[in-house]
C-alpha positions in Angstrom: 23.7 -4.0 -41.5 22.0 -0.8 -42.1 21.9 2.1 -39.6 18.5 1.4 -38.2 19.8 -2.5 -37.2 23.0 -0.8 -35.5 21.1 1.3 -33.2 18.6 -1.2 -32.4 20.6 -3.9 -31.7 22.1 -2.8 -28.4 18.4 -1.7 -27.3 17.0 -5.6 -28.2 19.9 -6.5 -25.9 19.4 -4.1 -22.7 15.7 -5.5 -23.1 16.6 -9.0 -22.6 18.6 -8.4 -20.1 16.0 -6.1 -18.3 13.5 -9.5 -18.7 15.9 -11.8 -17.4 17.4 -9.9 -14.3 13.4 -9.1 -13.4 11.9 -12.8 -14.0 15.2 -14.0 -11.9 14.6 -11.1 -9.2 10.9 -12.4 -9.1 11.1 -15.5 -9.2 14.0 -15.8 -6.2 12.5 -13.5 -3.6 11.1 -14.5 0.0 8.2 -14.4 1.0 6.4 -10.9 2.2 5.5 -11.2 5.6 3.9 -7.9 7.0 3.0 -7.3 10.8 -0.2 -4.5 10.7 -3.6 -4.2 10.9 -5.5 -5.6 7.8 -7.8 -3.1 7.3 -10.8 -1.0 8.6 -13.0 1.7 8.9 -13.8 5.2 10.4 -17.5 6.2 10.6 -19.0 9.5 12.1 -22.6 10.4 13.8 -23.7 14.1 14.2 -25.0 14.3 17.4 -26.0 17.6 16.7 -24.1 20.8 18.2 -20.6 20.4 16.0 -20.4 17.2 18.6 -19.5 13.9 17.0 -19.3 10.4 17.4 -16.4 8.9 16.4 -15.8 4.7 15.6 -12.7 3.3 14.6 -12.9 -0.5 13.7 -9.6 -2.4 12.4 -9.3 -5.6 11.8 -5.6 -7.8 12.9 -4.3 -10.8 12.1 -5.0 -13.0 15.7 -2.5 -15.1 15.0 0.2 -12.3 14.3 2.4 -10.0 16.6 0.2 -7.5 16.7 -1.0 -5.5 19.6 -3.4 -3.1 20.0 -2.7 0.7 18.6 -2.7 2.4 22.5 -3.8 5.5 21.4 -5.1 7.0 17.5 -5.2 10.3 16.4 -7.5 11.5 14.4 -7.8 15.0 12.8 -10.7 16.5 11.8 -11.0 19.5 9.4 -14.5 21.6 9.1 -15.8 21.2 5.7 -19.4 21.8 6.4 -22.8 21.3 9.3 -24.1 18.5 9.2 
């Protein structure tokens, strides 16, 4: 064996076992199951005056245990007039 096999040897090892304990990991986990909103979307109209409107739509699963959000915050910072 010359030097360059003896130090790569150990490395082609750690790699196969990296593969392995990853396609096992992977290949024996649950299933994911999340309980949020699936999406949505903020839009904003000037109604002239620095007075906006605001709309928050979000779209749920119906069938999953989620409720409505009671309240949302929203934040707004002045970048410009519109």
């Amino acid at each position: 064996m010359n030097l360059k096999e003896i130090y790569l040897e150990p490395l082609k090892i750690a790699a196969k076992v990296v593969v392995l304990w990853s396609m096992l990991c992977f290949f024996h986990s649950n299933d994911a199951k999340a309980n949020h909103i699936l999406g949505g979307n903020i839009t904003w109209t000037c109604l002239g005056g620095n007075n906006y409107q605001i709309t928050l739509t979000y779209y749920k699963d119906c069938y999953g245990n989620t409720g409505d959000p009671a309240t949302e915050n929203v934040t707004l910072l002045p970048v410009g007039a519109c």
